[in-house]
MARPA-884674 format. One record per residue (C-alpha): residue number from 0; z, x, y. Coordinates in nm, 2 decimals, m for minus. Example, Ala and Ser with C-alpha at 12.3 -4.5 7.8 and 13.67 -1.06 7.14 Angstrom:
REM residues 2
  resi      c3      c1      c2
     0    0.78    1.23   m0.45
     1    0.71    1.37   m0.11
***
This chain:
REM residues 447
  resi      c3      c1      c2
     0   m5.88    2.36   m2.05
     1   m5.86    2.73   m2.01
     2   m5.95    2.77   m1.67
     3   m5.72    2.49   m1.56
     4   m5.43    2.70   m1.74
     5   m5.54    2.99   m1.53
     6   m5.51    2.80   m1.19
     7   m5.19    2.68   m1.27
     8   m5.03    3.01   m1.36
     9   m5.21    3.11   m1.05
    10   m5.02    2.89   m0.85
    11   m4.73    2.97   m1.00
    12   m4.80    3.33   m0.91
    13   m4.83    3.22   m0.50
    14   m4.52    3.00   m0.53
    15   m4.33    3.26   m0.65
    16   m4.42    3.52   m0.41
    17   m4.39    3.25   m0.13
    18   m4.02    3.19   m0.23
    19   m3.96    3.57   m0.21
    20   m4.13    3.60    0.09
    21   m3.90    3.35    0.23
    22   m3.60    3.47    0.11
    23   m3.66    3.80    0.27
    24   m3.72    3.64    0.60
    25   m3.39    3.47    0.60
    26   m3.23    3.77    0.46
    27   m3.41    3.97    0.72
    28   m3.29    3.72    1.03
    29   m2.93    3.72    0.95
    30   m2.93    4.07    0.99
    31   m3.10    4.07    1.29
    32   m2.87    3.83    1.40
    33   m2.62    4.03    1.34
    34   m2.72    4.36    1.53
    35   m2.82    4.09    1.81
    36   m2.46    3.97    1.86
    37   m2.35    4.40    1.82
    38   m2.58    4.43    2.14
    39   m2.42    4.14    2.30
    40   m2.12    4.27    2.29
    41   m2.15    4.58    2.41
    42   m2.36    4.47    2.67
    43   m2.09    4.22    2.79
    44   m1.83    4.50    2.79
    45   m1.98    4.76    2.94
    46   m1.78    4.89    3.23
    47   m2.07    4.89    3.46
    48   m2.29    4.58    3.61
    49   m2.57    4.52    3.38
    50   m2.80    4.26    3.45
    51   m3.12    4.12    3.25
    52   m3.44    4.01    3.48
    53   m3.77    3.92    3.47
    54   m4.06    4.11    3.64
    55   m4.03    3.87    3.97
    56   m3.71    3.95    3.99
    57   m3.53    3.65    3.86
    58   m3.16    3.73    3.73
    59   m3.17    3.60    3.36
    60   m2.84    3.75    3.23
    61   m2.57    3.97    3.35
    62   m2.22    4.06    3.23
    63   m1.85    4.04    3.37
    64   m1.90    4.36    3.53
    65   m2.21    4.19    3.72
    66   m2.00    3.88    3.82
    67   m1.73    4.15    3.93
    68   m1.95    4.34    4.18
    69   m2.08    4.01    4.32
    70   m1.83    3.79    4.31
    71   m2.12    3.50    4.16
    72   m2.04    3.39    3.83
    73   m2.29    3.41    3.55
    74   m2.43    3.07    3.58
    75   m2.50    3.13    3.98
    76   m2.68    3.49    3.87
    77   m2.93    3.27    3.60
    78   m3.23    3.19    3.74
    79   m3.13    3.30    4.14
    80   m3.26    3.66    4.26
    81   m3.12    3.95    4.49
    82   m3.32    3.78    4.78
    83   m3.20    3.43    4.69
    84   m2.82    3.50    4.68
    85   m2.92    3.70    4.99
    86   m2.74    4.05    4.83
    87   m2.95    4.28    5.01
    88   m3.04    4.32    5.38
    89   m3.41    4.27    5.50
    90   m3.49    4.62    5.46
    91   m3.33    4.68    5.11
    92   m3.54    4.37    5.00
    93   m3.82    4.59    5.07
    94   m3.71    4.88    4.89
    95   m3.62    4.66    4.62
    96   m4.00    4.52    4.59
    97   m4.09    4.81    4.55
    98   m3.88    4.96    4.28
    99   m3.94    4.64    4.11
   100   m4.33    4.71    4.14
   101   m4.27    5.05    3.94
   102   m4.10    4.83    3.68
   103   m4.42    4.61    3.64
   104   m4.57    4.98    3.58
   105   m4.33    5.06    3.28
   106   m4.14    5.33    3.51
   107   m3.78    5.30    3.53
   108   m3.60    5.36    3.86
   109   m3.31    5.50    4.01
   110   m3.07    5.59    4.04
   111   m3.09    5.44    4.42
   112   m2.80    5.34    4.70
   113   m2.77    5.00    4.79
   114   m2.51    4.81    4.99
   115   m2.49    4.47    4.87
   116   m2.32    4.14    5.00
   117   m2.10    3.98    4.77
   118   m2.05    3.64    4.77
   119   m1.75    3.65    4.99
   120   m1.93    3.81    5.27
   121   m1.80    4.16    5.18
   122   m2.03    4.46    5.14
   123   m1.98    4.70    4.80
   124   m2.18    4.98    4.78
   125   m2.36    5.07    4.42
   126   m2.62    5.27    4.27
   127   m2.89    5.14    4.03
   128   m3.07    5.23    3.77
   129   m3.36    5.00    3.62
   130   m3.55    5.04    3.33
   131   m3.84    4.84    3.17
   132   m3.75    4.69    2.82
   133   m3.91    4.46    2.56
   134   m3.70    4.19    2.41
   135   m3.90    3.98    2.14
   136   m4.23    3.91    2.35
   137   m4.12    3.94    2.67
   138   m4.13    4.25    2.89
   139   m3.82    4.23    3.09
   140   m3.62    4.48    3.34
   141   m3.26    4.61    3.24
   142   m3.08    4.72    3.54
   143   m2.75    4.89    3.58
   144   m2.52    4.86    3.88
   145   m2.25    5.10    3.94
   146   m1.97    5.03    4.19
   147   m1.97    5.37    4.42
   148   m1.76    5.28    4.70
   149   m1.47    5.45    4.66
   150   m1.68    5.80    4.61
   151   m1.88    5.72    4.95
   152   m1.58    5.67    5.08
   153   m1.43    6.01    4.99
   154   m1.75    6.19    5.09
   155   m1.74    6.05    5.42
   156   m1.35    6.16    5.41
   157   m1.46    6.49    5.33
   158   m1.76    6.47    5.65
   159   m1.50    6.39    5.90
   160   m1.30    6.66    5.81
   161   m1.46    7.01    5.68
   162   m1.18    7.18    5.47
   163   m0.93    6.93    5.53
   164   m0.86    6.67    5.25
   165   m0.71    6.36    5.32
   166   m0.49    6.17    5.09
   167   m0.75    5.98    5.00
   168   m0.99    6.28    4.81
   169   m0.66    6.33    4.63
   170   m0.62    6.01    4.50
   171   m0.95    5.93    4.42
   172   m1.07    5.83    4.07
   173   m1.39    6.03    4.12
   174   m1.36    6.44    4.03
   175   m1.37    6.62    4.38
   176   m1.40    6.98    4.37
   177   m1.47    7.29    4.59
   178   m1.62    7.60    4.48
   179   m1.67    7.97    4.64
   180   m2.00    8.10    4.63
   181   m1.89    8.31    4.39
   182   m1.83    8.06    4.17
   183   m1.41    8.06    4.18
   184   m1.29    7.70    4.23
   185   m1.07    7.67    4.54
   186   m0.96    7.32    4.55
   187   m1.01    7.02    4.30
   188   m0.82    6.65    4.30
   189   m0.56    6.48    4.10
   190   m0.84    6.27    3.89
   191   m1.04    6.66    3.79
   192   m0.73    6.83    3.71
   193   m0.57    6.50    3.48
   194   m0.96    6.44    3.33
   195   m1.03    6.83    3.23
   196   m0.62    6.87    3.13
   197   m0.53    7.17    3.39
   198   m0.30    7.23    3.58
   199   m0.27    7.32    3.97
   200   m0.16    7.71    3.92
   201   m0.45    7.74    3.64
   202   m0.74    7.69    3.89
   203   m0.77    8.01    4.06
   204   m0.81    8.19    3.75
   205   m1.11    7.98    3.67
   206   m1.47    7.98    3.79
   207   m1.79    7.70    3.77
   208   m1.94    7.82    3.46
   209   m1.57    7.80    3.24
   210   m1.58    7.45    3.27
   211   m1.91    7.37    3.21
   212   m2.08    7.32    2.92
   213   m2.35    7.60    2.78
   214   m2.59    7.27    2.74
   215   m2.55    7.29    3.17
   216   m2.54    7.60    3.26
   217   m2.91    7.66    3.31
   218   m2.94    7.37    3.56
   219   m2.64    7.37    3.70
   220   m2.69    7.74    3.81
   221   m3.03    7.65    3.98
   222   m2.85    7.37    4.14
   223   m2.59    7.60    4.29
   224   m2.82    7.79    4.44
   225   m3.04    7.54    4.57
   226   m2.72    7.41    4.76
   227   m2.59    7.75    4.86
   228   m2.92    7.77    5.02
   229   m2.87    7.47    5.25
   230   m3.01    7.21    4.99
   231   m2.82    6.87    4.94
   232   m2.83    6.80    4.58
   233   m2.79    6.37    4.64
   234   m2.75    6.35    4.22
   235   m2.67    6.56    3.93
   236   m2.63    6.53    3.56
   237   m2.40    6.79    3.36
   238   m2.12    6.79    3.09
   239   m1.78    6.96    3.19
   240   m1.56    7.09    2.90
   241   m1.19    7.03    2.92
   242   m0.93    7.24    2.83
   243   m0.90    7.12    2.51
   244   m1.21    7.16    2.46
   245   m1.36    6.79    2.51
   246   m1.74    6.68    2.62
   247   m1.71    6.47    2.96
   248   m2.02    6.35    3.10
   249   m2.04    6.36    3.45
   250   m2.28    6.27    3.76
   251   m2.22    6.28    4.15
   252   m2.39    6.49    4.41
   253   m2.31    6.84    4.54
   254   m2.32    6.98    4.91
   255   m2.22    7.29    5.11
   256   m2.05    7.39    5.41
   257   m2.20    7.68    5.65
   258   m2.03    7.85    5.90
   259   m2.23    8.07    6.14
   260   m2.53    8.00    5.90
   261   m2.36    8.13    5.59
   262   m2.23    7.96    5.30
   263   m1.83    7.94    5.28
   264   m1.76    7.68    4.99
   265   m1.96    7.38    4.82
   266   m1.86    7.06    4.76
   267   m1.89    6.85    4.43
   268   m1.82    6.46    4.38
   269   m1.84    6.40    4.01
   270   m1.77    6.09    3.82
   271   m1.63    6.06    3.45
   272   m1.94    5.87    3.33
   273   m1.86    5.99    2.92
   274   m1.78    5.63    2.84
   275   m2.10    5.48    3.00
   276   m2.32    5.70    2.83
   277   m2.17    5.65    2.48
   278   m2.24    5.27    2.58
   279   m2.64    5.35    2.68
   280   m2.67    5.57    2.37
   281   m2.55    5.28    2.12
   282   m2.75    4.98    2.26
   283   m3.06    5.22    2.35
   284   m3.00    5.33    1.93
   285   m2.91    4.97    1.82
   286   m3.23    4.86    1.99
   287   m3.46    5.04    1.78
   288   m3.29    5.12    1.48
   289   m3.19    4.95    1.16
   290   m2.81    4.89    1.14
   291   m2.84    4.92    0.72
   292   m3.08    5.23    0.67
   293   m3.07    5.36    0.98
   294   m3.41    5.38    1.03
   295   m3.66    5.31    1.32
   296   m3.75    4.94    1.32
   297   m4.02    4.73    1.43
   298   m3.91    4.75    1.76
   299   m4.00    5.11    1.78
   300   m4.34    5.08    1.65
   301   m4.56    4.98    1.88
   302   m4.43    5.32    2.09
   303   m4.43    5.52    1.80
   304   m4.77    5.47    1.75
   305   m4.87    5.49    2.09
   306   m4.72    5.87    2.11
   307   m4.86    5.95    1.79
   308   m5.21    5.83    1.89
   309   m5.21    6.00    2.18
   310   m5.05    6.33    2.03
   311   m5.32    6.33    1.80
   312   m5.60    6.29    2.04
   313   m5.47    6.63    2.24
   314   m5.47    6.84    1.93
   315   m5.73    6.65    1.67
   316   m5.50    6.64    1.41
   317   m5.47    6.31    1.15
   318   m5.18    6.12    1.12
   319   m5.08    5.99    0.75
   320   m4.93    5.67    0.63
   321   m4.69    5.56    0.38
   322   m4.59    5.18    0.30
   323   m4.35    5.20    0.05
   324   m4.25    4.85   m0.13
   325   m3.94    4.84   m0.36
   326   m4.07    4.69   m0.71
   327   m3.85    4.42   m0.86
   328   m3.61    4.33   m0.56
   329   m3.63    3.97   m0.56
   330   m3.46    3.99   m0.92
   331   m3.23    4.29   m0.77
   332   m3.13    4.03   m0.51
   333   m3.13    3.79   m0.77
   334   m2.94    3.91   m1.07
   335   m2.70    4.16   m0.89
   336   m2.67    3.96   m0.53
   337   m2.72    4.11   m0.19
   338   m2.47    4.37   m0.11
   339   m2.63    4.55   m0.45
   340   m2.96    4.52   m0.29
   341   m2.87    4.65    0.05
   342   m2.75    4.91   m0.18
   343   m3.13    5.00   m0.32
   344   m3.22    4.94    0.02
   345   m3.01    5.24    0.17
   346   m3.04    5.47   m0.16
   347   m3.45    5.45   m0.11
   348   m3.41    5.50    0.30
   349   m3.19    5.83    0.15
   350   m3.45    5.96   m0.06
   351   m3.75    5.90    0.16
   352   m3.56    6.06    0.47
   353   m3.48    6.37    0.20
   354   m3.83    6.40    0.09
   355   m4.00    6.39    0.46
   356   m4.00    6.66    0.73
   357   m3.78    6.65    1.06
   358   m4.12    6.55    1.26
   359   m4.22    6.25    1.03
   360   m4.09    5.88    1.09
   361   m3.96    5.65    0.85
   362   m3.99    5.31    0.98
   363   m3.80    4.99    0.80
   364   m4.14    4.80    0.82
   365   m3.98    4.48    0.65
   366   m3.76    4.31    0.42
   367   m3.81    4.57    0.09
   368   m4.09    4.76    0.30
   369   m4.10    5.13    0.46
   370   m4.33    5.33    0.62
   371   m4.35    5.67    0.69
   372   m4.56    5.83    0.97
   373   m4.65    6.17    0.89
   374   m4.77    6.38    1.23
   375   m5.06    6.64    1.20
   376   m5.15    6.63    0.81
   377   m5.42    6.65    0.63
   378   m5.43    6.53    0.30
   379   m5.02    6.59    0.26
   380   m4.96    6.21    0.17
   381   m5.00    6.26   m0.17
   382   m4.74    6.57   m0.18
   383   m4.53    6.37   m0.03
   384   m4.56    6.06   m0.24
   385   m4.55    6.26   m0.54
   386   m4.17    6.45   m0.42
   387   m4.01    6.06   m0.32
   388   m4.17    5.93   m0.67
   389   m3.99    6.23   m0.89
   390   m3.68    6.20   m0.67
   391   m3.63    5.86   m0.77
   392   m3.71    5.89   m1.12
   393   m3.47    6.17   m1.10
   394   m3.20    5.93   m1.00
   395   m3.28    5.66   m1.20
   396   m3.16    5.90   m1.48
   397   m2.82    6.08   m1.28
   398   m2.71    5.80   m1.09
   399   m2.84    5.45   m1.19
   400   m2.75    5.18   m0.97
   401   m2.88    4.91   m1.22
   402   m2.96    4.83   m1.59
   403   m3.29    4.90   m1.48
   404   m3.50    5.19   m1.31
   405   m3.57    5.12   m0.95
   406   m3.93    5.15   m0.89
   407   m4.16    5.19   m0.58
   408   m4.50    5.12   m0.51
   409   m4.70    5.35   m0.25
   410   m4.98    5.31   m0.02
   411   m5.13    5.59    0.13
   412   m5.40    5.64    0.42
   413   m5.49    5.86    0.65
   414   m5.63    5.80    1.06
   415   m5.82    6.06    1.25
   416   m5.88    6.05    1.64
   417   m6.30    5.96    1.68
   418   m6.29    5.83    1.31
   419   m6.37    5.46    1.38
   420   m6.08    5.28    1.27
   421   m5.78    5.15    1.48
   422   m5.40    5.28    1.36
   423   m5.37    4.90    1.30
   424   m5.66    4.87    1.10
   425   m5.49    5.22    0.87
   426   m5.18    4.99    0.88
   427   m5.41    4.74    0.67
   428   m5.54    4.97    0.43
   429   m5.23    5.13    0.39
   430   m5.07    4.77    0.28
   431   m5.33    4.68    0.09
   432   m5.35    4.96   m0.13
   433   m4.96    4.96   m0.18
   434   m5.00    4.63   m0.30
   435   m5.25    4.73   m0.55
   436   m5.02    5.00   m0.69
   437   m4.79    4.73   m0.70
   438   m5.01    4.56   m0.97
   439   m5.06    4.79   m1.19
   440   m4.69    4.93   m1.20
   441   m4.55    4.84   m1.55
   442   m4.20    4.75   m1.35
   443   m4.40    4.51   m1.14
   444   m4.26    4.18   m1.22
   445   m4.42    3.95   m1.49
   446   m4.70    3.66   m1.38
***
């Protein structure tokens, strides 16, 4: 009679934490959901051609700036190719393969000149940047296609006619500039002067390093030099500063013109790329991060732990875990609904983040679950367990966010290069012993 009490309340136990568990998966997928259709969109709007492949080569998605520069809808891009659609000449096909090839390597590419052929016959010049991503199980390629015709067409303007610029440089989009070898600017277009707010009777008085930001000025001195010293410099990253004092992220290519074997002016080709980069920043951030803690997510992981591995191998330090489990949030979820519990949710993310150094990692490892990744220490878990511990209890007492005290439970574990154990198998200790503390915490909910 006793024992069949027992198993019953037992299998009460396991229904219960089934039901939670299920409850934080579905709470879990809407989110991701969510961030999923974030990404879309700004993947759809992006102002360049991205495109989504697999490691053959085989288009699997692109956006309306992708049906722009090829003139092929979405539906002819799915499941066709750059040799299919016949966008690239025989000997861009090879060059192709092999930039493809460093894909299937994890490398990214680029950025690298193609001409394509759009689907009404005429050719568009773009440069492309790939770069090897991992969407659910899948190891994809993300390229980027930027329309660059109207820059190669001003620089051959500016070949066929040294010091002489044609309406065409003036009206460009692109930023055109020339520049002494002293550094004083002596000519730039419509598009630099309306993008950094000068005006034409301003320029004279300025010179290279006035409009460029202290982050550049390193590398884009050694790149001046390189060029006055008869080096092409094909592509080149910087941040000008406008007048008023605003970041614009730039890339083109500089050059120089010689007369009598000495340097008389370079010449820049720049294109506002601010907007595109704001773009790569958010998806590359919304790809690894949680939209409601802001922490790394699973995503990251696998990388993280990679880099720490190795990192840890070079200098034989250990690397300690956390898995941090928020007591109680079922009945959080429960009794107070959702929006209180993403409320816990963020509140613990804040305190752990406050409580851990600028090198360690806090990862949102689940639905209620965290862990922190704590480079090079050696025996510091505890410490640290023991500061997020008092700084909850702490604001359980100034700033309650319930009728109750939000507990956690902690696992803690340590892995050591040579020490016989894989990161994974730490992973599963650490777990394990959070669970355990999760037993025996008094705030742990009733069988």
């Amino acid at each position: 009679m006793g024992s069949g009490h027992e198993s019953d309340l037992g299998n009460q136990e396991e229904q219960r934490a089934l039901r939670k568990r299920v409850e934080q998966l579905e709470h879990e997928n809407a989110r991701l959901r969510d961030s999923e259709e974030r990404l879309q969109i700004l993947f759809e709007h992006a102002p360049d051609g991205y495109y989504l492949s697999d490691l053959k080569g085989t288009f699997l998605d692109g956006n309306a700036a992708a049906e722009r520069i090829t003139g092929y809808k979405r539906e002819e891009l799915i499941d066709s190719s750059f040799l299919k659609l016949k966008l690239l000449s025989a000997g861009d096909m090879l060059r192709a393969a092999s930039l493809l090839a460093r894909n299937v390597l994890g490398q990214s590419t680029g950025p690298d000149e193609f001409t394509l052929t759009r689907k009404d016959g005429a050719p568009i010049t773009v440069e492309i940047l790939t770069h090897p991503v991992r969407i659910g199980n899948r190891r994809l390629v993300l390229g980027i296609a930027r329309d660059v015709s109207a820059r190669k067409q001003a620089e051959a303007a500016l070949q066929e006619s040294e010091g002489q610029f044609s309406d065409l440089i003036e009206h460009a989009h692109d930023l055109i500039q020339s520049v002494a070898p002293d550094g004083r600017f002596q000519y730039v277009n419509k598009a630099w002067l309306k993008t950094l707010g000068y005006k034409t009777g301003e320029i004279d008085r300025l010179t290279l390093l006035d409009v460029l930001h202290p982050d550049s000025h390193d590398h884009c001195t050694q790149v001046f030099q390189a060029v006055l010293a008869g080096k092409a410099v094909d592509h080149v990253e910087a941040e000008f500063v406008s007048k008023m004092g605003k970041r614009i992220a730039v890339d083109g290519n500089v050059s120089c013109r010689f007369k009598e074997g000495q340097p008389i002016s370079t010449r820049g080709i720049f294109r506002d790329v601010t907007e595109r980069k704001q773009y790569e920043d958010q998806l590359a951030r919304m790809a690894r991060h949680d939209p409601l803690t802001g922490a790394l997510n699973r995503y990251a992981l696998e990388e993280l732990l990679e880099r720490e591995a190795g990192r840890s191998g070079r200098y034989a330090h250990s690397v300690g875990f956390l898995m941090i489990d928020v007591n109680r949030f079922k009945e959080i979820n429960d009794r107070f609904g959702h929006a209180m519990g993403d409320k816990v949710l963020q509140a613990v993310a804040e305190i752990i983040q406050h409580n851990i150094r600028d090198a360690d990692i806090l990862v949102r490892y689940g639905g209620d679950e965290f862990l922190v990744i704590l480079p090079e220490t050696n025996g510091e878990t505890d410490v640290v367990k023991g500061r997020i511990l008092a700084e909850v209890a702490a604001r359980n007492k100034t700033n309650p966010l319930l009728d109750f005290p939000v507990a956690l439970a902690i696992g803690s574990a340590h892995w050591s290069p040579g020490g016989g154990q894989t990161m994974e198998q730490i992973l599963a200790e650490t777990d394990k012993l959070m669970y355990e503390d999760k037993r025996k915490s008094p705030l742990a909910p009733a069988a």
